[in-house]
N, CA, C and O atoms as a GROMACS GRO file, in nm:
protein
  332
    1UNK      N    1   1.468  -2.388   0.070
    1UNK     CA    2   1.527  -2.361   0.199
    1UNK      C    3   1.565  -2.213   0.212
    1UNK      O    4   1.536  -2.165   0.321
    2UNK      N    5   1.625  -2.128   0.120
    2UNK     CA    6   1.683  -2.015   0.130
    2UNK      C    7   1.563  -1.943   0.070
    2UNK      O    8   1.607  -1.829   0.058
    3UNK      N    9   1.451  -1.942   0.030
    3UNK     CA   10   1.311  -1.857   0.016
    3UNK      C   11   1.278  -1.840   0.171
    3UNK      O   12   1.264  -1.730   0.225
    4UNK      N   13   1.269  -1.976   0.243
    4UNK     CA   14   1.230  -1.995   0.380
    4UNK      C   15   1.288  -1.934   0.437
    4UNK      O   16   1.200  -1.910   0.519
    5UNK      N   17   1.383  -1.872   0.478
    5UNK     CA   18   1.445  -1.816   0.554
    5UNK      C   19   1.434  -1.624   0.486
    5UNK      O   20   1.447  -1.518   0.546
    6UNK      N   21   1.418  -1.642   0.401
    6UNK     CA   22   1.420  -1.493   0.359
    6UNK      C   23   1.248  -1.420   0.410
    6UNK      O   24   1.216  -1.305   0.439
    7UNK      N   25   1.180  -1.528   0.404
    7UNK     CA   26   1.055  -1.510   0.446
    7UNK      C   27   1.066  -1.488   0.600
    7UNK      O   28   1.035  -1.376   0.642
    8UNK      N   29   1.099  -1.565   0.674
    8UNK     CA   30   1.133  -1.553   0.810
    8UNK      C   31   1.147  -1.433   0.868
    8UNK      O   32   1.074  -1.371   0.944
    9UNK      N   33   1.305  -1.398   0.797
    9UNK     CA   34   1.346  -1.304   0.873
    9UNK      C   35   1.300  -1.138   0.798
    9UNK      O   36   1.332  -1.023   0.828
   10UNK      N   37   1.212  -1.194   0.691
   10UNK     CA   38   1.095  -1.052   0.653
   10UNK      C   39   0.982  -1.056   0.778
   10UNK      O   40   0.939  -0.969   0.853
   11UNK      N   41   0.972  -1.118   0.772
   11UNK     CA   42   0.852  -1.153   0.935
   11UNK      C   43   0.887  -1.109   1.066
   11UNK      O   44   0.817  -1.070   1.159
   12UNK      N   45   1.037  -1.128   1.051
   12UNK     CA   46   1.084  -1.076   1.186
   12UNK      C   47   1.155  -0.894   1.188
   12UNK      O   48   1.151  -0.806   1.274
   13UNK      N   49   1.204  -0.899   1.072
   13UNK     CA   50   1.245  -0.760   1.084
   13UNK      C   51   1.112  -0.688   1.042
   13UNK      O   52   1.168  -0.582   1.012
   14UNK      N   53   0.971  -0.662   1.015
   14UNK     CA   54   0.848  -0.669   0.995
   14UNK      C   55   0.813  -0.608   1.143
   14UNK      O   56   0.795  -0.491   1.176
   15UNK      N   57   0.810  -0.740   1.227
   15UNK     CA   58   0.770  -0.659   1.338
   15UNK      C   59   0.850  -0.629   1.464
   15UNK      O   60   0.823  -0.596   1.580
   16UNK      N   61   0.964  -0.653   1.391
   16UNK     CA   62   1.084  -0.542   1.513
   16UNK      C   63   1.048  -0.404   1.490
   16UNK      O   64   1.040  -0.325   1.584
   17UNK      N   65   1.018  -0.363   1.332
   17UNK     CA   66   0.982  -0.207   1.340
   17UNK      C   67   0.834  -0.219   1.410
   17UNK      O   68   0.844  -0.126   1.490
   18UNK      N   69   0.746  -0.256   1.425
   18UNK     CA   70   0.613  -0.254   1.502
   18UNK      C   71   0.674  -0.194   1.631
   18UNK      O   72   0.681  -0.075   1.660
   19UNK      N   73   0.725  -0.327   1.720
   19UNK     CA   74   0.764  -0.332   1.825
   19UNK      C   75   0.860  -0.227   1.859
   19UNK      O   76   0.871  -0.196   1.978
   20UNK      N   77   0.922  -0.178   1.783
   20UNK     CA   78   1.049  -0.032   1.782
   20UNK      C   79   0.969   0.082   1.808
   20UNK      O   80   1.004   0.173   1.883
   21UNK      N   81   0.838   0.076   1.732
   21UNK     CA   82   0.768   0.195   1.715
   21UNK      C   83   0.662   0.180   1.799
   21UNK      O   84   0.589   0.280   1.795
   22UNK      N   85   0.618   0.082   1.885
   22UNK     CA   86   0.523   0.082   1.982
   22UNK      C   87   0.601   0.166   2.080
   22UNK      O   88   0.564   0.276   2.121
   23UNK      N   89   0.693   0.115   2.108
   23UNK     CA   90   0.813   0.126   2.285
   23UNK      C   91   0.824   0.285   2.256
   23UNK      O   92   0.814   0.371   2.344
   24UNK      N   93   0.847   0.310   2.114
   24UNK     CA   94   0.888   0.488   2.061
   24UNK      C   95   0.755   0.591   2.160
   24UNK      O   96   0.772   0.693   2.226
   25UNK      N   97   0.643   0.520   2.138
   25UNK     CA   98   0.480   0.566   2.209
   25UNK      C   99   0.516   0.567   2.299
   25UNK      O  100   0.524   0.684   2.339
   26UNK      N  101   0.563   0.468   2.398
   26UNK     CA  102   0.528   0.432   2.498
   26UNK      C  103   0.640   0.512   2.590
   26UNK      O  104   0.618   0.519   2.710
   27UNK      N  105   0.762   0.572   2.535
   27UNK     CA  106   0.904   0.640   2.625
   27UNK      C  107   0.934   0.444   2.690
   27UNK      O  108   0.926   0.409   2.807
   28UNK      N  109   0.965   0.360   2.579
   28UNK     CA  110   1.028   0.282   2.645
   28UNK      C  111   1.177   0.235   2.617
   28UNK      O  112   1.244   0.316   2.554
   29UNK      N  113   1.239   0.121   2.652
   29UNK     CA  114   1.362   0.096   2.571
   29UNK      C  115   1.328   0.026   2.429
   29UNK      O  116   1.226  -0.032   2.389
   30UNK      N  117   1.420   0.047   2.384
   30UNK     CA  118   1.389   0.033   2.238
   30UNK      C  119   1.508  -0.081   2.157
   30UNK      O  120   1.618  -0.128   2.184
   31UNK      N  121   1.410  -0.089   2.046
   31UNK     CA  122   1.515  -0.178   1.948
   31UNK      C  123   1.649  -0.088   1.906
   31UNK      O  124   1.617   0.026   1.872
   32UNK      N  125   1.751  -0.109   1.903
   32UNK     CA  126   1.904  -0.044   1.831
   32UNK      C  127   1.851  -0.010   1.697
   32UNK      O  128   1.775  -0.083   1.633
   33UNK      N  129   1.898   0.115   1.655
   33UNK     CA  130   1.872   0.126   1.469
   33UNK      C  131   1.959   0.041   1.455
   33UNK      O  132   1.919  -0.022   1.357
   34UNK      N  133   2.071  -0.014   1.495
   34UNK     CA  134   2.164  -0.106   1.414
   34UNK      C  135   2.154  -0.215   1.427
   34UNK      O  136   2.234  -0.290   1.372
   35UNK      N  137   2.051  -0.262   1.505
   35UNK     CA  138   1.972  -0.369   1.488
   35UNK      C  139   1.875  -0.416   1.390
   35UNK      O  140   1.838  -0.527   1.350
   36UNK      N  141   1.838  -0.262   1.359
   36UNK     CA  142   1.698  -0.266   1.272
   36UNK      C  143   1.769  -0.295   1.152
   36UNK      O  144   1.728  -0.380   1.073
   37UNK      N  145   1.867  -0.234   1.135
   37UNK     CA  146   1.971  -0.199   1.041
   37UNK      C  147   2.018  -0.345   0.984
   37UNK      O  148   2.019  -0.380   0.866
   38UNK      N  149   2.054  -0.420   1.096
   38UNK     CA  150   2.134  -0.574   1.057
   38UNK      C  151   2.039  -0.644   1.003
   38UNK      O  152   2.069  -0.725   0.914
   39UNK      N  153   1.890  -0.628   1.048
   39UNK     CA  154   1.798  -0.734   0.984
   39UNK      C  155   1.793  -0.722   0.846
   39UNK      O  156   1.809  -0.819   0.772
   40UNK      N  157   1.773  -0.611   0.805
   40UNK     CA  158   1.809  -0.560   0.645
   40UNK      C  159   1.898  -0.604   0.582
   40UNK      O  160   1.882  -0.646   0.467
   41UNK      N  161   2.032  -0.601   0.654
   41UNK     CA  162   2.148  -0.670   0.586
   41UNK      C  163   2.128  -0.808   0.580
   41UNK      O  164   2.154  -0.850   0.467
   42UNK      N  165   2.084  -0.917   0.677
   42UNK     CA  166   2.072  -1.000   0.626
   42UNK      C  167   1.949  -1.102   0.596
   42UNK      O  168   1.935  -1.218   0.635
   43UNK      N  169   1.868  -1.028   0.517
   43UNK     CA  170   1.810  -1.064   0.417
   43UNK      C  171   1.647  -0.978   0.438
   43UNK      O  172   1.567  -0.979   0.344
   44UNK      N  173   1.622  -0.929   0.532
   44UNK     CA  174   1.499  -0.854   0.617
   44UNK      C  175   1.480  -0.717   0.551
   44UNK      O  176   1.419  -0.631   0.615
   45UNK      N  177   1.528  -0.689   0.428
   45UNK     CA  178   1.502  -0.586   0.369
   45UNK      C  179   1.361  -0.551   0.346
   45UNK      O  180   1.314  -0.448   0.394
   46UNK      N  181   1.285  -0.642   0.267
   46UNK     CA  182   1.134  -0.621   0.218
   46UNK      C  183   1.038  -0.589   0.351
   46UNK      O  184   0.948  -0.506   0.362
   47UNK      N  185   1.083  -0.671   0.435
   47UNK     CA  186   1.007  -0.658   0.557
   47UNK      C  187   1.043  -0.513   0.653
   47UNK      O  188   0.962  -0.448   0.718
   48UNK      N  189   1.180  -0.488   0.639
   48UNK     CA  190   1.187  -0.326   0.684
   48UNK      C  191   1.127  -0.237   0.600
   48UNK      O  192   1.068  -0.147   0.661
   49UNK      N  193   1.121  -0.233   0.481
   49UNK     CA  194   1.078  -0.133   0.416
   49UNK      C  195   0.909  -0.148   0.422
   49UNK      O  196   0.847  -0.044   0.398
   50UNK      N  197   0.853  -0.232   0.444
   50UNK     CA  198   0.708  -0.227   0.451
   50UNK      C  199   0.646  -0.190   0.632
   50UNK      O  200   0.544  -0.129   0.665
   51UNK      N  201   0.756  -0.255   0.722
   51UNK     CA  202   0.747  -0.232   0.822
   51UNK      C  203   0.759  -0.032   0.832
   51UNK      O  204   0.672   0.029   0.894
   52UNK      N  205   0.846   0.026   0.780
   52UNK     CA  206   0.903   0.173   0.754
   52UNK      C  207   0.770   0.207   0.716
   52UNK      O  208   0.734   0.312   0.770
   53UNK      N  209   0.665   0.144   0.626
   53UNK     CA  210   0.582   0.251   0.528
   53UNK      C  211   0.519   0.215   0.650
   53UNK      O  212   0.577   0.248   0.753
   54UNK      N  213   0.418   0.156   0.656
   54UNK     CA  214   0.294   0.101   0.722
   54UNK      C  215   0.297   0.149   0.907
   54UNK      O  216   0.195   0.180   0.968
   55UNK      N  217   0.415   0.145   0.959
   55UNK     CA  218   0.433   0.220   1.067
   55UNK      C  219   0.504   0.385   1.085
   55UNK      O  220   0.519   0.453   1.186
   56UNK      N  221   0.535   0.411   0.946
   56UNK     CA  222   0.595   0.558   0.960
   56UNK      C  223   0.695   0.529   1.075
   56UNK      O  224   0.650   0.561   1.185
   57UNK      N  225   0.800   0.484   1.076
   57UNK     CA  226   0.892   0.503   1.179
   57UNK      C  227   1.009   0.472   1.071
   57UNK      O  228   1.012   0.400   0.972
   58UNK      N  229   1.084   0.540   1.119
   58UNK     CA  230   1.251   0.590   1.048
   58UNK      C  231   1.270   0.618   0.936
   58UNK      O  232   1.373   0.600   0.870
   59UNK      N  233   1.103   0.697   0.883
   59UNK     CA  234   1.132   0.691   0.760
   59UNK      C  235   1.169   0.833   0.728
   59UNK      O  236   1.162   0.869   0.610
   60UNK      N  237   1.205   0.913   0.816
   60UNK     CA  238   1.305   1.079   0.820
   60UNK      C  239   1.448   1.063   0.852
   60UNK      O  240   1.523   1.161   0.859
   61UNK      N  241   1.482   0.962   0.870
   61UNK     CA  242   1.634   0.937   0.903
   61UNK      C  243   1.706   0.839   0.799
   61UNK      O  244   1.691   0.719   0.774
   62UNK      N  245   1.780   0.926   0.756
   62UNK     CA  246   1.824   0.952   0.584
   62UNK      C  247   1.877   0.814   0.591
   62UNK      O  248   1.851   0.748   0.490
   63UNK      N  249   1.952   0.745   0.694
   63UNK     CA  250   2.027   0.631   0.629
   63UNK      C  251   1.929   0.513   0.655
   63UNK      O  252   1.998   0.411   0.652
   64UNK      N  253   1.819   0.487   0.675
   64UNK     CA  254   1.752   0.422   0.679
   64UNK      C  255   1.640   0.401   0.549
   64UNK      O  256   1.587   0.296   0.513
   65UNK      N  257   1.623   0.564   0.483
   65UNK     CA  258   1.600   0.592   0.381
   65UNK      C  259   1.691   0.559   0.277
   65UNK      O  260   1.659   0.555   0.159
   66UNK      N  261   1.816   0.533   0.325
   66UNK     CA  262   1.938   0.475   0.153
   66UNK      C  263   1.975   0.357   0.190
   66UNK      O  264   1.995   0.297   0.085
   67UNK      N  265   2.002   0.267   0.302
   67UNK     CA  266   2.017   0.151   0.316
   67UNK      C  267   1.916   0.051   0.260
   67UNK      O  268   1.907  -0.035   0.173
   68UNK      N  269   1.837   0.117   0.368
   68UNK     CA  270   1.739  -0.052   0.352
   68UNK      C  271   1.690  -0.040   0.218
   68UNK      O  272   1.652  -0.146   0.169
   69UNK      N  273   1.682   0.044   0.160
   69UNK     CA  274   1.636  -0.039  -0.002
   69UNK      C  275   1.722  -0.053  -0.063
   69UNK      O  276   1.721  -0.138  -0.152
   70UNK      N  277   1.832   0.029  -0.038
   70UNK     CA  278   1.964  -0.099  -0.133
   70UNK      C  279   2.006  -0.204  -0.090
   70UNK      O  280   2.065  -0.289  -0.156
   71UNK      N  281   1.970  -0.212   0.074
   71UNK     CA  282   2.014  -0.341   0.109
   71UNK      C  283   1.916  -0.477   0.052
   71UNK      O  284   1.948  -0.596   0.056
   72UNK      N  285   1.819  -0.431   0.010
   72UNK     CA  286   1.645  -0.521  -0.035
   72UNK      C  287   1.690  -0.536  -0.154
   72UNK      O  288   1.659  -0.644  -0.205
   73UNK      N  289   1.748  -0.471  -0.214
   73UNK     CA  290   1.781  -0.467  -0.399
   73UNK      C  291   1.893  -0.589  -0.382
   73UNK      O  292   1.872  -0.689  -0.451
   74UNK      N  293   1.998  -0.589  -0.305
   74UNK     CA  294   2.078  -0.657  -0.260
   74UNK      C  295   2.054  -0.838  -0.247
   74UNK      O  296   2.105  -0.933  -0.307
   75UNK      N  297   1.942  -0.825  -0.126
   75UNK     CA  298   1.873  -0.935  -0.101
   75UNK      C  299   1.815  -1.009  -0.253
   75UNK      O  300   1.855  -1.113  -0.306
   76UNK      N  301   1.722  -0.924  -0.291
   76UNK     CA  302   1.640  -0.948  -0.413
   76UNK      C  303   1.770  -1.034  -0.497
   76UNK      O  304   1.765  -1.156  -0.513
   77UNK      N  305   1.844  -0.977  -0.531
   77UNK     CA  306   1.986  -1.038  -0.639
   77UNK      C  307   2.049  -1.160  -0.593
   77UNK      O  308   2.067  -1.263  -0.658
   78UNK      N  309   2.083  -1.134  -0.457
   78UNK     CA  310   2.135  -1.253  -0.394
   78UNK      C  311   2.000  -1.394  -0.409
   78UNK      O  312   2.038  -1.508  -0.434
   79UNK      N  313   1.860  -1.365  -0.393
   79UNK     CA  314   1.781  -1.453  -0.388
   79UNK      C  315   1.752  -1.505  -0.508
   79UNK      O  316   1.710  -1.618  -0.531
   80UNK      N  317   1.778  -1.413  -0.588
   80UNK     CA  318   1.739  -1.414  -0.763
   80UNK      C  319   1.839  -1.524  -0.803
   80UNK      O  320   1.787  -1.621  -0.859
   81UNK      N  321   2.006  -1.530  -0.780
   81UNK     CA  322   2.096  -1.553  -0.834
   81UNK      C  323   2.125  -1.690  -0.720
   81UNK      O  324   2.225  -1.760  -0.740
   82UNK      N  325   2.053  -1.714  -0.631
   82UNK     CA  326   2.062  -1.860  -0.578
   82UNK      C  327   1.921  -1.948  -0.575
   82UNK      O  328   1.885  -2.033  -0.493
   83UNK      N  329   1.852  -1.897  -0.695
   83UNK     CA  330   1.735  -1.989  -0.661
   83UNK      C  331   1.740  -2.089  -0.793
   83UNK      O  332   1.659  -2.181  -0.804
   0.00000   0.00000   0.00000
């Protein structure tokens, strides 16, 4: 149950950065970084950070660069230590 959901919301914070970084092209409204930000916190780390490489978006803005992979190291432990 708690793999399932970590998968999920890698899927979803995945392509919120897509969708963040399409609208970025386009001059549209956009996803909140502290949105992007919360998916990471809870549990959407792997999926931001691959979303970050593979779309090049926020990956010059330093706290996005020190969060989300400690927040993924985070995840990783928490998933490690309840499975």
């Amino acid at each position: 149950m708690l793999l399932n959901y970590f998968i999920i919301i890698n899927i979803i914070a995945f392509f919120a950065y897509f969708i963040d970084k399409s609208k970025a092209k386009k001059n549209k409204y956009r996803i909140s970084e502290n949105s992007l930000l919360f998916l990471a916190l809870i549990g959407g780390g792997a999926g931001s950070i691959i979303g970050m490489s593979l779309f090049r978006h926020k990956t010059q803005k330093l706290k996005f660069t020190i969060l989300v992979p400690l927040l993924t190291v985070i995840n990783i432990f928490i998933l490690y230590k309840f499975m």
